[in-house]
N, C-alpha and C positions, 0 to 999 in steps of 0.2 A: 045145609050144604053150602060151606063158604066157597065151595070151587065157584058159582055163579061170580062172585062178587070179584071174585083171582080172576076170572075172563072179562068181565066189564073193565077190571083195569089192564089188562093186554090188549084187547081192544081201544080201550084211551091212549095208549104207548101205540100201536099202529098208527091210528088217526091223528096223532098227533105229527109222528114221523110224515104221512102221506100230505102234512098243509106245510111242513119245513121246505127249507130252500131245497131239496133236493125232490121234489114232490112228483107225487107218482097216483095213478086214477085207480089201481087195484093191484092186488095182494093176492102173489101165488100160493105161497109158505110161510108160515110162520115156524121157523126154529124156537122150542121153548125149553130152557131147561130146567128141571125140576128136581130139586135134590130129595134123597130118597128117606132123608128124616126129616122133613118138609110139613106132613101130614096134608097134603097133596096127592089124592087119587087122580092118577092121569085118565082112569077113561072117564071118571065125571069130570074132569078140567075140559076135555076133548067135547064132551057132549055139549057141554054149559057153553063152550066156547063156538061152536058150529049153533046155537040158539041164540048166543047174542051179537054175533056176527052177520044174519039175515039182514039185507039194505043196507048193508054196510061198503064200505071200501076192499074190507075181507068175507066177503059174502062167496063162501063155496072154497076159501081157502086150505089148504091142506094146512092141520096142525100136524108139526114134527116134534115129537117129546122128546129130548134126549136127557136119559136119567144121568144123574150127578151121585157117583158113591159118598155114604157118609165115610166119614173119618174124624177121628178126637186127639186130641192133648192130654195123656193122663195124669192125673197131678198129683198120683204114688209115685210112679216109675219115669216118667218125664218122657213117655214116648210118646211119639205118634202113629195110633194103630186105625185099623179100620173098624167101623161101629154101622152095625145092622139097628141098632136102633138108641135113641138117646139115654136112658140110663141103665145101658148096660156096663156090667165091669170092663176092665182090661182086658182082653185078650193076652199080653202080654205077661201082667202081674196077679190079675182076679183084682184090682184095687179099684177104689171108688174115688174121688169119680173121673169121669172120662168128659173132660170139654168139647162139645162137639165143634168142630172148625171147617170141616163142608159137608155139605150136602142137605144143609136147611135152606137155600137158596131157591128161589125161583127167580128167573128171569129170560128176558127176550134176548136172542143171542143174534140173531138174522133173519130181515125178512128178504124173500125173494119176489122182487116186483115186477109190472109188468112197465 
């Protein structure tokens, strides 16, 4: 399960942010977004993340998932279409292959602090 290892480092991005000049004693929310050809299950990110969160700064914090659609650069047809999953065809042309350009992304987007 690499999700544990994806929340240990969201929690080092918290904790990190929470000793910065703008420093804060605890963590309501965590905004996280997760692109959807990531290979990123959000309720194991969510669990892993409420397990290594305990004594922490975000101990009890609400994780926010907000998914990220995939989308690709085809490099038959030259578009840009949407893609369910990384190597699928074109939607537009059936052509191979399709560069994925979002939605492999994970990252911290806002925390809401106290």
């Amino acid at each position: 399960m690499h999700e544990m290892s994806l929340a240990e480092g969201v929690l080092q991005i918290v904790e990190d942010a929470a000793q910065g000049p703008q420093g804060f004693a605890r963590v309501k929310t965590v905004f996280l977004e997760i692109g959807q050809l990531s290979s990123v299950e959000p309720e194991a990110m969510a669990f892993c993340f409420e397990a290594v969160s305990k004594g922490t700064v975000a101990d009890g914090a609400k994780l926010e998932i907000v998914s990220v659609p995939g989308e690709g650069l085809c490099l038959s047809c030259q578009k840009t279409v949407p893609l369910a999953q990384v190597y699928d065809p074109c939607p537009e042309c059936g052509g191979y292959p399709v560069q994925p350009t979002a939605g492999t992304e994970m990252r911290v987007r806002e925390l809401e602090v106290d």
